[in-house]
N, C-alpha and C positions, 0 to 999 in steps of 0.2 A: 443433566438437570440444569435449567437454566439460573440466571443469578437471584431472580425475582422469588422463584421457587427455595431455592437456598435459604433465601432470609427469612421466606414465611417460617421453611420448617428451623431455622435455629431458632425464631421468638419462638415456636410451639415448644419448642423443647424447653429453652429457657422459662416458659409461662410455668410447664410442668413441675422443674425443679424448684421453684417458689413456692407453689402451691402446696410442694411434698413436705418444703421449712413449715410454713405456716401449719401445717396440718397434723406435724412431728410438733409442734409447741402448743398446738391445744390438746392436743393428747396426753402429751406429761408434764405441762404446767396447769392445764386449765380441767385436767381430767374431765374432756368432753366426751359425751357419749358417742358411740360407733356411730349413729342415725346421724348425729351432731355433723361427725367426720366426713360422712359420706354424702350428705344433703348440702355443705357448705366448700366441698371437691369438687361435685358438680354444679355448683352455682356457678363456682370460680374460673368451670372449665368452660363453662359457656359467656361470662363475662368476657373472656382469655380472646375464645373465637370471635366474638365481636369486634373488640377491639383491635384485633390481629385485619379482619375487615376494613375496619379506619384505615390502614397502615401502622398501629401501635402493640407495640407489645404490653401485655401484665405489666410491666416493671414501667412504662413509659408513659401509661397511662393518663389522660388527665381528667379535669371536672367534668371536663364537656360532653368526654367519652360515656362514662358514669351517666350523667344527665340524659346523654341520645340511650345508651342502653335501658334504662329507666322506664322514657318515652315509649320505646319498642314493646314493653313491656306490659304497658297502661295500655297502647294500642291493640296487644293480643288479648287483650279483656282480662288480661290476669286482677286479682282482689286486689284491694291493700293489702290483705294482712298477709299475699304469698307474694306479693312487692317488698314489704318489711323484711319479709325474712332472706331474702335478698342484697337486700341491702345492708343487712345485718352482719354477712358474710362479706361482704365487700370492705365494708367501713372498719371491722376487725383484718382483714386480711392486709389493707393499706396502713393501718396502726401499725402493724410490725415491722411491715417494710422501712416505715419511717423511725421505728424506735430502735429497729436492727440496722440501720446504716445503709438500707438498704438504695435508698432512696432520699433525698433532702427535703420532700415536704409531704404532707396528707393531704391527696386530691381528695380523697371521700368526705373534707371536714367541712368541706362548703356545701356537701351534697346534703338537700332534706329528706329524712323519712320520708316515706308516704304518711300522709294521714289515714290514721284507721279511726271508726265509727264502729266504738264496740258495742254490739248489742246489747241491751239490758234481758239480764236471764231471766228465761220463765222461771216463777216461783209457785207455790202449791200454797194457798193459805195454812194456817195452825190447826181449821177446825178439816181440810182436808187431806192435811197429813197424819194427823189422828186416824180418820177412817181409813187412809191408808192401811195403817198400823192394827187397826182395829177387826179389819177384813182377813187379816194375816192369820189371826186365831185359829187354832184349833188344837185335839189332844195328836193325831200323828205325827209320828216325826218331821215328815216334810214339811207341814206346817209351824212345828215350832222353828225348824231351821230357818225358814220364809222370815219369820216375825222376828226372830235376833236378828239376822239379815236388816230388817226393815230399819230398828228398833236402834239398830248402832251407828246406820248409816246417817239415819234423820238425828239422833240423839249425839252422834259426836262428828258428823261429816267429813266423813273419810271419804278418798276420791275410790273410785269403782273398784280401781286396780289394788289399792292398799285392802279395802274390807275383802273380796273374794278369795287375795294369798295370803290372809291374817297367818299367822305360823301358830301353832298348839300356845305356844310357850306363851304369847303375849295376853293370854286371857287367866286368869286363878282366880278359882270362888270367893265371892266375899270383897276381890279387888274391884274398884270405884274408878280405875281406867284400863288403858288399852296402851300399851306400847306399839308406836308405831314407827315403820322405817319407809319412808318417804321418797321424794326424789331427791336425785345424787346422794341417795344412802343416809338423810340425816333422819336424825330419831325424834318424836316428840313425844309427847304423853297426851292422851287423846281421853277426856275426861271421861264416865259414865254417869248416866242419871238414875234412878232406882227403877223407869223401866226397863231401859237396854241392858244392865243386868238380872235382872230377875228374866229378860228372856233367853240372855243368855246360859242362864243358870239352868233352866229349864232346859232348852236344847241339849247343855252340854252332856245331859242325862240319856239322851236319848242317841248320842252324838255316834256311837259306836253300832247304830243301823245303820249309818252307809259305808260301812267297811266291811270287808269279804273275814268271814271268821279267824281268828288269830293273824290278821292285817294290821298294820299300823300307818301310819300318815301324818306326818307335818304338819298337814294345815288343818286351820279352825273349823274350816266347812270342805272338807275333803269330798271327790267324785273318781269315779272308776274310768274319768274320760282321759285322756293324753295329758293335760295337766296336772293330772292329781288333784286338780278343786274346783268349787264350781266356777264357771270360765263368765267374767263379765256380761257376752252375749245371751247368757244362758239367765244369767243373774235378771237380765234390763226386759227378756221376754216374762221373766215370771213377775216382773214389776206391773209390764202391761195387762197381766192377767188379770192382777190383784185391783188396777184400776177398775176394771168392768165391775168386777165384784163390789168394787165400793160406791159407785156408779160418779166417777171421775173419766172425763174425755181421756182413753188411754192416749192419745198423743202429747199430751200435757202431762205425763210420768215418764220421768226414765232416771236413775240413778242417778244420772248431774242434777236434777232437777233437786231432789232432793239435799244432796248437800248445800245446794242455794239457799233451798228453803232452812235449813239450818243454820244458815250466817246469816238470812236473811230477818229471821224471826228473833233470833238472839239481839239482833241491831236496834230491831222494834221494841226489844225487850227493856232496853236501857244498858247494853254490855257495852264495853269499848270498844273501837276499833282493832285497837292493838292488839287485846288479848284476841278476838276472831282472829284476825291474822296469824297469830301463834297455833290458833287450835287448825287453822285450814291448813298450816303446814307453807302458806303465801312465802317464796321469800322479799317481796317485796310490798309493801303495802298497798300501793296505787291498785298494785291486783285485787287487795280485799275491799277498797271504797268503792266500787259498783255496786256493793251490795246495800248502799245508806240512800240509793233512791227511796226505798220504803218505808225507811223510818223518817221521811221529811215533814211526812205530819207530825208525827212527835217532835220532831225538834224544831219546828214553827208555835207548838202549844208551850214548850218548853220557854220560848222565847216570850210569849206571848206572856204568859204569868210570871216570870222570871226577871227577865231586862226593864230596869225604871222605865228606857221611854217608849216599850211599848203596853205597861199599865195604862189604862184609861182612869183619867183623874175623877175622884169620887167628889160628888155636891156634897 
């Protein structure tokens, strides 16, 4: 093995032992998820090879490497926001380096994000998430199961994943919320309004036709499929169904869409920010102010009748 070949394979190796620190400290400090570990390994490992390309190692890295790999990136048509998340992993991976001695400075601090251009969500007006909701009716089971479905998701905006594995436990008669457990495990309380319970209440009667006789089940909306409940996919086809019926462009329904409409209507409604953010579960708030494009009529009338200097002075 010649000398040239040598040093590549000691940086790959050395690249790898890095990688394995950093990835061993988000694991049981930062309790990242496996997807986490495994999507920000191979970010690393492909930064690794680039740079190894230059002539540098992971550890030797600098701005410019970063920047040219960046470049490479933008060039293959990649988005921003799967540039961001690249860069995400980068800019944490060279954190450590620098705060574990690993290294004496952080090339990644000069480096910028990409910019992302977050789209504004589709939202469903009030009066057609009503019919939504309204189309959902009926007296068999599968329809009242459809309409609490509908009724909890538009009424407390639960994301897809929390409403479909609701667990038994988090729902009792008579209770006015929903306990819910979120991403990385945290818990909120997810209010009810007196229609999402009353449809709940209704379903929960009926709840034990889709169980095999002397069966029981975890979850709120239990299925005979590999998950034991109805599976999101299955959830966002019976959303599109329910469009037709109420005669809403089914491409403009799907389960995100509705939680939208939920922060989005509340905003319109005169609610806070804050408290949305609490009820979406956000842990960050920046994530929930996309949703205050809608309400900018209000808060231009609000201004408008409100603020001395934009009263119009009276003869």
């Amino acid at each position: 093995m010649g000398a040239a070949r040598k040093q590549s394979v000691g940086r790959a190796e050395g690249d790898r032992r890095l990688i394995a620190l950093f990835l061993e400290m988000m694991a049981v400090e930062r309790d990242a998820a496996a997807m986490t570990l495994k999507n920000y390994g191979r970010d690393l490992e492909r930064f690794g090879a680039f740079a190894r390309a230059r002539g540098e190692s992971l550890a030797a890295a600098g701005a410019d490497d970063i920047a040219a790999f960046l470049a490479a990136l933008e060039a293959e048509g990649l988005s921003a926001a799967t540039a961001a998340l690249k860069v995400s992993a980068i800019r944490q991976f060279y954190l450590f380096l620098y705060t574990e001695g690993h290294r004496d400075d952080n090339p990644a601090s000069a480096v910028d994000r990409p910019r992302l251009r977050r789209p504004l969500p589709k939202v469903l007006s009030a009066e057609e998430a009503g019919r939504l909701a309204e189309a959902a009716s009926g007296d068999a089971a599968g329809a009242l199961r459809l309409k609490a479905m509908v009724e909890v998701l538009y009424g407390a905006g639960l994301r897809v994943s929390e409403l479909v594995s609701l667990p038994l436990s988090a729902f009792r008669r008579g209770q006015s919320f929903l306990l819910i457990r979120g991403k990385g495990g945290k818990e909120r309380l997810a209010p009810l309004g007196a229609k999402a319970m009353a449809a709940l209440e209704a379903y929960a009667a009926r709840r034990p036709e889709f169980l095999k006789e002397g069966e029981s089940s975890p979850f709120l909306f239990p299925s005979r499929g590999k998950t034991g409940h109805v599976t999101a996919a299955r959830f966002a086809q019976m959303l599109k169904d329910l469009a037709v019926k109420a005669g809403i462009e089914p491409s403009r329904v799907s389960p995100h869409v509705l939680r939208h409409a939920f922060a989005t209507h509340l905003l319109d409604g005169g609610a806070d920010l804050r408290s949305v953010q609490e009820m979406l579960g956000h842990a960050d708030i920046t994530t929930t102010q996309i949703y205050t494009h809608v309400a900018q009529d209000r808060l231009k009338d609000l201004v408008r009748r409100a603020h001395p200097l934009a009263r119009r002075k009276r003869v």
